[in-house]
C-alpha positions as MATLAB code, in Angstrom:
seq = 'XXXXXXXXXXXXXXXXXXXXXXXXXXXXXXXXXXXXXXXXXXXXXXXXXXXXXXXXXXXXXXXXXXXXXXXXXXXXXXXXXXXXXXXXXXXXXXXXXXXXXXXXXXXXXXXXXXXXXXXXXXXXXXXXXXXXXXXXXXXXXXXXXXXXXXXXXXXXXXXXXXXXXXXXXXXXXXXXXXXXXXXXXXXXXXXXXXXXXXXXXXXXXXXXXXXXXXXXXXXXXXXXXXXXXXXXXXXXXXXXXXXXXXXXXXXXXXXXXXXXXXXXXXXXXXXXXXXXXXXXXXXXXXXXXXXXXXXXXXXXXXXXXXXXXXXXXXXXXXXXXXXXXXX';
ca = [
     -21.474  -21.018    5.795;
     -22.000  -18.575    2.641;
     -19.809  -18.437   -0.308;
     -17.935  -15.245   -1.722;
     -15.883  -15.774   -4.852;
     -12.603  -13.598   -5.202;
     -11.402  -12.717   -8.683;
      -7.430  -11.547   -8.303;
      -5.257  -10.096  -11.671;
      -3.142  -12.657  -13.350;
      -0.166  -14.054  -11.187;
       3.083  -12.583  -12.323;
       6.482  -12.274  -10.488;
       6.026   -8.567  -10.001;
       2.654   -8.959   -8.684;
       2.479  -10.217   -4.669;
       1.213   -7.098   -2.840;
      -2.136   -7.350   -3.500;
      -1.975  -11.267   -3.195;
       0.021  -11.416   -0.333;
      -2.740   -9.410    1.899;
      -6.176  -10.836    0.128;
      -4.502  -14.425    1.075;
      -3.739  -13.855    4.426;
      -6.975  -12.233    4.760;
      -8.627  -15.050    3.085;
      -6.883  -17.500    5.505;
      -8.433  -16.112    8.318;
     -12.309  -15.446    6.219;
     -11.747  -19.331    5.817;
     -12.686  -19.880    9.848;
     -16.552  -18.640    8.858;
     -16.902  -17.841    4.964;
     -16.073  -19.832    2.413;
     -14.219  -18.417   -0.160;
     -13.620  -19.685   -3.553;
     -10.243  -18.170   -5.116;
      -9.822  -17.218   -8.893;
      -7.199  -15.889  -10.476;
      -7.033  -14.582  -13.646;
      -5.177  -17.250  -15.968;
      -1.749  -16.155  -16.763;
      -1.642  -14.846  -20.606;
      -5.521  -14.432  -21.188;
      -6.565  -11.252  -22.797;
      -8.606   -8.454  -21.080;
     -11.868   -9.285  -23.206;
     -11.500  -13.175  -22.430;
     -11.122  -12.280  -18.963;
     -14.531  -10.276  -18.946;
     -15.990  -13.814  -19.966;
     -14.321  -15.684  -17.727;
     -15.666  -13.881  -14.921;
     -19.001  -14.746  -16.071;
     -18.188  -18.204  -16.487;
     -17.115  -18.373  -12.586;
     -19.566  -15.650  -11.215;
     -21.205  -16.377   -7.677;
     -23.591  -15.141   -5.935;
     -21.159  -12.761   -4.251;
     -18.661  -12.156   -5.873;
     -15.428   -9.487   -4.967;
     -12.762   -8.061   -7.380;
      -9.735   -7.648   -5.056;
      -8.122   -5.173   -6.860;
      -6.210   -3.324   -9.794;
      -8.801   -6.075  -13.066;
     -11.625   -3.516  -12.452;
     -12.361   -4.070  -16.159;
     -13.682   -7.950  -14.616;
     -17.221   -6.078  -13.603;
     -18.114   -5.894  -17.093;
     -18.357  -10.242  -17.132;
     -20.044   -9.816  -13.208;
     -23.559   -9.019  -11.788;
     -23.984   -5.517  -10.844;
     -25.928   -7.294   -7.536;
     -23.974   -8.617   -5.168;
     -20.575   -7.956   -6.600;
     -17.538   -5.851   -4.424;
     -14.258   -4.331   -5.312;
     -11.725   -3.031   -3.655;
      -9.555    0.226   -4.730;
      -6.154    0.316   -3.735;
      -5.467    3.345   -4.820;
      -5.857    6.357   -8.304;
      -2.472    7.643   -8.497;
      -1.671    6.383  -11.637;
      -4.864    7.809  -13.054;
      -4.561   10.819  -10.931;
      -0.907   11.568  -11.329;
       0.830    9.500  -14.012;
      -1.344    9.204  -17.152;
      -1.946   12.183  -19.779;
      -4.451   12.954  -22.520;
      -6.235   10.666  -24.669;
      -4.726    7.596  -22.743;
      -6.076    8.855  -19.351;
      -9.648    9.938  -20.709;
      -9.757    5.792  -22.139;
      -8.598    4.225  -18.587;
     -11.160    6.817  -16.721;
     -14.062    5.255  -18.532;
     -13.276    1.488  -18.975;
     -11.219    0.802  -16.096;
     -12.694    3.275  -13.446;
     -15.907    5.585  -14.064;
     -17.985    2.397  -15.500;
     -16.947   -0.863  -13.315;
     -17.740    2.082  -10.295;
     -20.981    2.938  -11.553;
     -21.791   -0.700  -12.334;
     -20.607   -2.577   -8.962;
     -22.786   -2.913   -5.698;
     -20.013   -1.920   -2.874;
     -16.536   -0.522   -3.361;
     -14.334   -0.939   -0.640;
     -11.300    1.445   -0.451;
      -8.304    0.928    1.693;
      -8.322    4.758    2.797;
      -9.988    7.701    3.498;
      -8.098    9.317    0.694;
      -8.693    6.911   -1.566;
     -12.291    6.618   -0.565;
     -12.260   10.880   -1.301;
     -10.613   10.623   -4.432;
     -13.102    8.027   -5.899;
     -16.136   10.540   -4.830;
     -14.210   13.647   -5.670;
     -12.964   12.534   -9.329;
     -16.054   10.437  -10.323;
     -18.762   11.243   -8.242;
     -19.367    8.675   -6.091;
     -21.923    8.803   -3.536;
     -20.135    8.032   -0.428;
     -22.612    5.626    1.205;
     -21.681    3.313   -1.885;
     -18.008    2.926   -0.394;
     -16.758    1.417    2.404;
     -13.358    1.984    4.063;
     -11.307   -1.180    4.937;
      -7.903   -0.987    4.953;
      -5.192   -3.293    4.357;
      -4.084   -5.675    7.273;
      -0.650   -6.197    8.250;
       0.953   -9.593    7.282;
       1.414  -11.814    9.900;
       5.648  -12.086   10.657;
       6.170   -8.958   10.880;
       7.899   -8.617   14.715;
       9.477   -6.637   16.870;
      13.120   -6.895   16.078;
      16.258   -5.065   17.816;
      18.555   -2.822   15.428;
      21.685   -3.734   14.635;
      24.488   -1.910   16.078;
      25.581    0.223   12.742;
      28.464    2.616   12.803;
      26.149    4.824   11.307;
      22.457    5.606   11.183;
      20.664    3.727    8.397;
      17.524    4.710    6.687;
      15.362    2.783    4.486;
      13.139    3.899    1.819;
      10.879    1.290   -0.254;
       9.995    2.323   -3.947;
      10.669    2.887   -7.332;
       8.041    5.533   -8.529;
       8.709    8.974   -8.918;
       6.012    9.392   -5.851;
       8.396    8.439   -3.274;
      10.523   11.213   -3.051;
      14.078    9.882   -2.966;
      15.423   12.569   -4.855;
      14.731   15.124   -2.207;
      15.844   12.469    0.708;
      19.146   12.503   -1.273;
      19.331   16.372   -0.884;
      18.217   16.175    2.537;
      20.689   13.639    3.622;
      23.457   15.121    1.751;
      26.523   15.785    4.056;
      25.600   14.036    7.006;
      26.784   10.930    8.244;
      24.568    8.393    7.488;
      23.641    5.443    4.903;
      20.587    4.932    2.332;
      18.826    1.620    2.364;
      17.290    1.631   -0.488;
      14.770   -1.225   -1.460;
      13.910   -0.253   -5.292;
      15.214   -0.753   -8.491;
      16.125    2.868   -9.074;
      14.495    3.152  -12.461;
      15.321    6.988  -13.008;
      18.717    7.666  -14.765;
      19.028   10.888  -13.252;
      18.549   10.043  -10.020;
      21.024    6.768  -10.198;
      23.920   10.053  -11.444;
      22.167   12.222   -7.770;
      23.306    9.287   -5.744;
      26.948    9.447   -6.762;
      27.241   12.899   -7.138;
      26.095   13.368   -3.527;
      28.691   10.809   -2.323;
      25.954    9.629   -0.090;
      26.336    6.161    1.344;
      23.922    3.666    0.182;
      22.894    0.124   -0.349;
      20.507   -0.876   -2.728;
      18.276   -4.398   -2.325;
      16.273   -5.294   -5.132;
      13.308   -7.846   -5.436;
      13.280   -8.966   -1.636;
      11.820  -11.999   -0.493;
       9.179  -11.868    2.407;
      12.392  -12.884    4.819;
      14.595  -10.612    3.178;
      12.127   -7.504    3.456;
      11.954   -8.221    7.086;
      15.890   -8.853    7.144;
      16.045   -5.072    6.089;
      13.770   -3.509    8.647;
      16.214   -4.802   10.952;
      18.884   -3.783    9.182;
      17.703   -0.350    9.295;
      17.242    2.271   12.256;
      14.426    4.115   10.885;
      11.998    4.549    7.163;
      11.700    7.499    5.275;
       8.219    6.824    3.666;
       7.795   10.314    2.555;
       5.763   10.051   -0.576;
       3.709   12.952   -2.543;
       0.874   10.651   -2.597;
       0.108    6.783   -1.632;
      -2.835    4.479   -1.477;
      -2.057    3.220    1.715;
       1.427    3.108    2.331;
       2.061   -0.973    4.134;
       5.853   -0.082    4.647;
       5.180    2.493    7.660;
       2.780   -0.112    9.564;
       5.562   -3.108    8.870;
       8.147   -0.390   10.328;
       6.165    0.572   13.352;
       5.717   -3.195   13.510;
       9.388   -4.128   13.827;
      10.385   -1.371   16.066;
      11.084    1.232   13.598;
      10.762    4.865   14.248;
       9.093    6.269   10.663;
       9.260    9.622    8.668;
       6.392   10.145    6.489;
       4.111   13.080    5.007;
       1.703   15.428    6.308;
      -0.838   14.621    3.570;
      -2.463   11.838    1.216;
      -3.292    8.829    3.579;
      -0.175    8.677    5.746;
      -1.175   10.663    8.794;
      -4.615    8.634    9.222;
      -1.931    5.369    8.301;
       0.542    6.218   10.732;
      -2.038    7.101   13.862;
      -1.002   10.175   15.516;
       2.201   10.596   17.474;
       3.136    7.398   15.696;
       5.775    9.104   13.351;
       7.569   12.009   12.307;
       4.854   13.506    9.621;
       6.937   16.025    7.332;
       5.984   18.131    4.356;
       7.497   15.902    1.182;
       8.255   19.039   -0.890;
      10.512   20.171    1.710;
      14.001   19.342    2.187;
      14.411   21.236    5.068;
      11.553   19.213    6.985;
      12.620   15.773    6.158;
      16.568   16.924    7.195;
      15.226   18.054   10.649;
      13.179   15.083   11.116;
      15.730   12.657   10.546;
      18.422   14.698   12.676;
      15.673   14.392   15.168;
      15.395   11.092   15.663;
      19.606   10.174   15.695;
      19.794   12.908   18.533;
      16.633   12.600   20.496;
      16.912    8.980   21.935;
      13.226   10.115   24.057;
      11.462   10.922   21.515;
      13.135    7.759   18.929;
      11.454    5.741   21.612;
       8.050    7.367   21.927;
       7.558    7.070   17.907;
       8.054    3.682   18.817;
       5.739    2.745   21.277;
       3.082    4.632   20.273;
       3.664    2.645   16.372;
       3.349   -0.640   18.508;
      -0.234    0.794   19.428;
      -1.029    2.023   15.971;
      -0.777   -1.213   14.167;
      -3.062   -3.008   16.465;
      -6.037   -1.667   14.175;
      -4.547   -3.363   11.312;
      -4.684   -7.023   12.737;
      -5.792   -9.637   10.156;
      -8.471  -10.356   12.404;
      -9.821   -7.181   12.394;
      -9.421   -6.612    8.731;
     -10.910  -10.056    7.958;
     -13.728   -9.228   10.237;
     -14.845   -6.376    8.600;
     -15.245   -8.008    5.265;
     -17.072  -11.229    6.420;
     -19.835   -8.490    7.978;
     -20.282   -6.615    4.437;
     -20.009  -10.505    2.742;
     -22.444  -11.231    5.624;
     -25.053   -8.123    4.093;
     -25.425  -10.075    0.863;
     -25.613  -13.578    2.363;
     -29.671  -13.178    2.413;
];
């Protein structure tokens, strides 16, 4: 049985994405590899951290995401990590702060790693368009879905309810707002609503909504079946977990025509609309309250989509690229 060492970012209540899926994915490596588990220690600086890593290095040895800075304290031989996604480099950061985290936290640990794994085709194009990459360096493997997620049958609302996940400006709630605006239905929304102006759209548009903040694993799936269908519309994602835990649970899904939903969502799996427009994402929800055949065919074909996400699957393929280095 070979050995592959993980190296996760510090544990912190905000962080359990990332650690949720390399744990369940490490539960099932566990039946062939072993895998020894490290996680950053809670506090330590960035530069202790590089030395850490060399302190614990293996002979295989994969950064699991988001402490790319950790390559600097591994062997270039031998040593994995996965990107999640660039939008915050891409989209969020400006000037002399972006030019900084382009060399130390992405250009270099690229350049200096073996194998970078990337949980999308767009992410995998973004990492060869914005710093020249060669392709056969990265290898798509995308997130699993957690085990628990089920098939679950909606509650009978008065009213159509729609959930939407996320806080960032990427997700688009201020145009779901507008696009919801005068019909009869209610927001579930699972974010923290961190934009003033948005918080003053909500009551102005005397839309109905209920917000849910810092959900448990039971309470996340407590609102999937709460709801009758997502709106995971975003102007970019990574991935995008929510639409495969809707399609999961039975939940028809709204997302966008670009980024990595559409190769996410599997085709005919989901209402794909263009994010910028208002118009689209109206339609598409008015869609699925009236049209109870084609509700159910978003369904189905979702239950079909997500069977490429298994944990076995996704386990599988990273025990055959930790399997590459094992000679």
């Amino acid at each position: 049985m070979i050995t592959v060492s993980h190296f996760n970012r510090d544990p912190r209540p905000s962080n359990y994405t990332f650690e949720q899926l390399f744990g369940a994915i490490r539960l099932e490596l566990s039946k062939n590899i072993h895998v020894i588990n490290h996680d950053i220690p809670a506090g330590m600086g960035r530069i202790a951290s590089v030395r850490w890593a060399k302190k614990n290095a293996g002979k295989i040895n994969h950064i699991t995401g988001d402490v790319h800075f950790l390559s600097y304290g591994l062997p270039s031989k031998n040593t994995i990590l996965t990107v999640h996604d660039l939008g915050y480099y891409t989209t969020t950061l400006k000037g002399v702060k972006k030019m900084i985290y382009k060399k130390f936290w992405l250009e270099d640990p690229f350049k200096k790693v073996d194998t970078i794994t990337a949980i999308s085709q767009a992410t995998k194009i973004d990492i060869m368009e914005h710093f020249h990459v060669a392709e056969e360096k990265i290898i798509i493997i995308p997130d699993p879905l957690l085990p628990g997620f089920e098939r679950e049958q909606p509650n009978q609302n008065t009213k159509p309810v729609i959930m939407q996940i996320g806080s960032g400006a990427n997700k688009n709630l201020e145009r779901l707002i507008d696009a919801v605006s005068g019909l009869d239905v209610k927001l579930l929304l699972v974010n923290k609503l961190f934009d003033p102006r948005i918080k003053a759209k909500l009551l102005e548009s005397k839309v109905e909504f209920e917000q849910r903040t810092d959900l448990s694993f039971e309470e996340l799936k407590l609102a999937y079946k709460d709801a009758d269908m997502l709106f995971f519309a975003s102007e970019y994602e990574g991935f995008g977990m929510p639409i495969i835990e809707a399609q999961a649970t039975g939940r028809p899904v709204i997302t966008s025509t670009i980024s990595c939903m559409p190769d996410v969502a599997g085709d005919n799996s989901a209402l794909f609309v263009d994010p910028l427009s208002v118009s689209e994402i109206r339609n598409a929800i008015n869609t699925l309250i009236e049209s109870e055949s084609i509700r159910n065919g978003i369904i189905q074909n979702g239950f079909q989509n997500i069977q490429k996400y298994s944990i076995e699957s996704i386990a599988a393929m990273y025990e055959k690229l930790y399997l590459k280095y094992a000679d």
